[in-house]
Biotite code that builds the C-alpha atoms (Angstrom):
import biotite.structure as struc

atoms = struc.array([
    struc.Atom([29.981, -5.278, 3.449], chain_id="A", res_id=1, res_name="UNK", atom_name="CA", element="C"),
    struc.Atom([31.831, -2.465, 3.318], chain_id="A", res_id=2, res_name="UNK", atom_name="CA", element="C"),
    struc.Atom([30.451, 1.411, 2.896], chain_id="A", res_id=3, res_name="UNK", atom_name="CA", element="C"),
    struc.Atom([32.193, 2.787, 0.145], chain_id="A", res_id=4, res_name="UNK", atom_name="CA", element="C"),
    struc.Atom([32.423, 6.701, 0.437], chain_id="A", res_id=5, res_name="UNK", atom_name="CA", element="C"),
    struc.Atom([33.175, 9.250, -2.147], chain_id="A", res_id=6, res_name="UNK", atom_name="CA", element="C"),
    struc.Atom([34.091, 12.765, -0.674], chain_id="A", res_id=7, res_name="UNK", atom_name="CA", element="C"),
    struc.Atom([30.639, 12.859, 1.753], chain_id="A", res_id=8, res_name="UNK", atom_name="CA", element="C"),
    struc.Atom([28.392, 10.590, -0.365], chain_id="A", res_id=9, res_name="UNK", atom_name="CA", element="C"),
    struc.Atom([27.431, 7.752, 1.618], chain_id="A", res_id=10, res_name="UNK", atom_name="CA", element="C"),
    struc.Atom([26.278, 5.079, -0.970], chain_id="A", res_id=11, res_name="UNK", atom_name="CA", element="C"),
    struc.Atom([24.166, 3.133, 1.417], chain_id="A", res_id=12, res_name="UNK", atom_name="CA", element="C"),
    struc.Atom([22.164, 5.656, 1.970], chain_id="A", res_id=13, res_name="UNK", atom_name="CA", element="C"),
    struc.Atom([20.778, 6.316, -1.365], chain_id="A", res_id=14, res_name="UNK", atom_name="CA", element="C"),
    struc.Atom([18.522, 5.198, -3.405], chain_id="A", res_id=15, res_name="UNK", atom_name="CA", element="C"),
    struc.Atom([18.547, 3.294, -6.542], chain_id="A", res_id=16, res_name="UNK", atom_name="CA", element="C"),
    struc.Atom([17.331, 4.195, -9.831], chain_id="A", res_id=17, res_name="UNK", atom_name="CA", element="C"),
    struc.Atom([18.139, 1.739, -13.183], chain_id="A", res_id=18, res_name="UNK", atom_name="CA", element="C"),
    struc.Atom([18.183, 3.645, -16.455], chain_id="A", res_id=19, res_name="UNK", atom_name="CA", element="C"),
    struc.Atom([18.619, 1.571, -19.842], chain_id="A", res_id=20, res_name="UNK", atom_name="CA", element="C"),
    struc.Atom([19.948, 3.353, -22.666], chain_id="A", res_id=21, res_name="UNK", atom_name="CA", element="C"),
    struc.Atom([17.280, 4.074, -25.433], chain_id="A", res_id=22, res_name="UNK", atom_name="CA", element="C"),
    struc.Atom([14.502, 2.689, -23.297], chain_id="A", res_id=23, res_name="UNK", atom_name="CA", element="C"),
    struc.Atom([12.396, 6.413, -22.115], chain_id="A", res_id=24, res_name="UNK", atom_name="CA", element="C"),
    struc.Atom([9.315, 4.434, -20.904], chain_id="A", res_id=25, res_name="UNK", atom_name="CA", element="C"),
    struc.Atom([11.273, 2.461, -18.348], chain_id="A", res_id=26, res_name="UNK", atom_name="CA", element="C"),
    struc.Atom([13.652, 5.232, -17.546], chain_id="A", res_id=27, res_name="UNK", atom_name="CA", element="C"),
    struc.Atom([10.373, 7.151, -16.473], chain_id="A", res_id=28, res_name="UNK", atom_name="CA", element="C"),
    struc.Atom([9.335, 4.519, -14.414], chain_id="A", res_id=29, res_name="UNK", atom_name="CA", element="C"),
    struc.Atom([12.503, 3.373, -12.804], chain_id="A", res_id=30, res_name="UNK", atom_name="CA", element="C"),
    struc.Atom([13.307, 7.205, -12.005], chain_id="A", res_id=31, res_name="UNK", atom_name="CA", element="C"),
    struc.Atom([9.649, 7.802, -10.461], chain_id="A", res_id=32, res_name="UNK", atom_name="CA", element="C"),
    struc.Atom([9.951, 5.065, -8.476], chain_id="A", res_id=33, res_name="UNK", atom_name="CA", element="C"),
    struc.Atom([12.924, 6.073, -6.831], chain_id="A", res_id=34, res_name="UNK", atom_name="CA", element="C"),
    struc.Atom([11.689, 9.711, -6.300], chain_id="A", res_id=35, res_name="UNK", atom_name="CA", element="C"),
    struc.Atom([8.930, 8.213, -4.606], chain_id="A", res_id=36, res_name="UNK", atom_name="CA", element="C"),
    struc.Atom([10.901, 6.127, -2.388], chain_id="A", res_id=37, res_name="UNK", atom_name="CA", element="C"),
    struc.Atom([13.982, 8.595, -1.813], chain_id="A", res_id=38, res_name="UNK", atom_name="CA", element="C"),
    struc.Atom([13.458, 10.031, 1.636], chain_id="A", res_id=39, res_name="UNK", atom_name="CA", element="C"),
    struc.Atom([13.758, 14.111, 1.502], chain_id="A", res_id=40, res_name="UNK", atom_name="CA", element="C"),
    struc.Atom([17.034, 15.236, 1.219], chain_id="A", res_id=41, res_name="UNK", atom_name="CA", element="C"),
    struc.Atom([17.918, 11.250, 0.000], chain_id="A", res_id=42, res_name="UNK", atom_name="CA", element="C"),
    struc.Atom([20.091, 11.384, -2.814], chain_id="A", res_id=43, res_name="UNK", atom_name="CA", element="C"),
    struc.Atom([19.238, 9.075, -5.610], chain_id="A", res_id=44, res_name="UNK", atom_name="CA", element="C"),
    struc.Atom([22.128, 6.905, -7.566], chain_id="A", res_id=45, res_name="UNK", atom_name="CA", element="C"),
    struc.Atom([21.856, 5.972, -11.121], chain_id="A", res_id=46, res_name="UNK", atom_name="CA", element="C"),
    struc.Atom([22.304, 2.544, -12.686], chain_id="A", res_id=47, res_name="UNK", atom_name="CA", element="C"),
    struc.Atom([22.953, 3.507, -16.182], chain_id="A", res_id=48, res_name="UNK", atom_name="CA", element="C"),
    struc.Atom([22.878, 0.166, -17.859], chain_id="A", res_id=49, res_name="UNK", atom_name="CA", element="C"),
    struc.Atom([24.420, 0.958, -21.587], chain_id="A", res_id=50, res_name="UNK", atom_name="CA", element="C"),
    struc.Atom([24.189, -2.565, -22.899], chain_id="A", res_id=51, res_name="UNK", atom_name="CA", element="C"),
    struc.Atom([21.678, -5.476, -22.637], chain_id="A", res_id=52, res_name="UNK", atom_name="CA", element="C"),
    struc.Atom([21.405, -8.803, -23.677], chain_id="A", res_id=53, res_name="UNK", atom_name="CA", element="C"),
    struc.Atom([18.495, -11.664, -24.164], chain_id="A", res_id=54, res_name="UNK", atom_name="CA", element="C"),
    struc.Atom([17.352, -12.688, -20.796], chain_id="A", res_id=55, res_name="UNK", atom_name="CA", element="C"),
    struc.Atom([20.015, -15.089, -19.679], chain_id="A", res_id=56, res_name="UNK", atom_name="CA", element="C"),
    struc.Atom([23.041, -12.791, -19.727], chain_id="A", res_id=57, res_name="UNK", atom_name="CA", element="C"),
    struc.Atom([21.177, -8.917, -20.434], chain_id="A", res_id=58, res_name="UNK", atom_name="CA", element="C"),
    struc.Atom([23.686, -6.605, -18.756], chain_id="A", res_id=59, res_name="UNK", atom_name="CA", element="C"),
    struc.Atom([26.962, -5.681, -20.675], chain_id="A", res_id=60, res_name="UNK", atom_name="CA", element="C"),
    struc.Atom([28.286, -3.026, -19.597], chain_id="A", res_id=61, res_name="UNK", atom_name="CA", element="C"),
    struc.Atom([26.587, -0.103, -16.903], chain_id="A", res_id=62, res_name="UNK", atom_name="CA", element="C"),
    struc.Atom([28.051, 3.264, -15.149], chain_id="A", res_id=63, res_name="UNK", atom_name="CA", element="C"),
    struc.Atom([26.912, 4.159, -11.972], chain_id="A", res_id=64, res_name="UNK", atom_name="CA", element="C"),
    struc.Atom([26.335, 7.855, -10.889], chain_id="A", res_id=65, res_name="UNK", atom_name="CA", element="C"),
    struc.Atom([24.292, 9.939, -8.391], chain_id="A", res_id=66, res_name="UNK", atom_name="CA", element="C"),
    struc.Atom([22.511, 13.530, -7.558], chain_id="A", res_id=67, res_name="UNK", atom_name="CA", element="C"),
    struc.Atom([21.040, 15.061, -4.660], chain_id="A", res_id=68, res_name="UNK", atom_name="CA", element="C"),
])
């Protein structure tokens, strides 16, 4: 697989949080989670899923972005 590289920002070296649009408690949790697992320094790259579905199909449409 390929490293895909935006100015210096390494994506596989970063970790993951999902955030779901309207949905604070899971937010929270995803975003904790990846704080907890983010090594120092680690930045941490955002999943924002803006659309969801019923189980079999949930994801519609997301937007990916990241901090340090």
């Amino acid at each position: 697989m390929k490293k895909v590289r935006r100015s210096n920002y390494n994506v596989d070296e970063a970790g993951e949080s999902r955030v779901i649009d309207g949905d604070e408690e899971f937010n929270r949790w995803s975003q904790e989670g990846a704080k907890r697992q983010a090594q120092k320094g680690q930045p941490i790259m955002y999943v924002k899923i803006k659309g969801i579905q019923p189980i079999r199909s949930r994801i519609q449409e997301m937007e990916i972005s990241a901090s340090n």
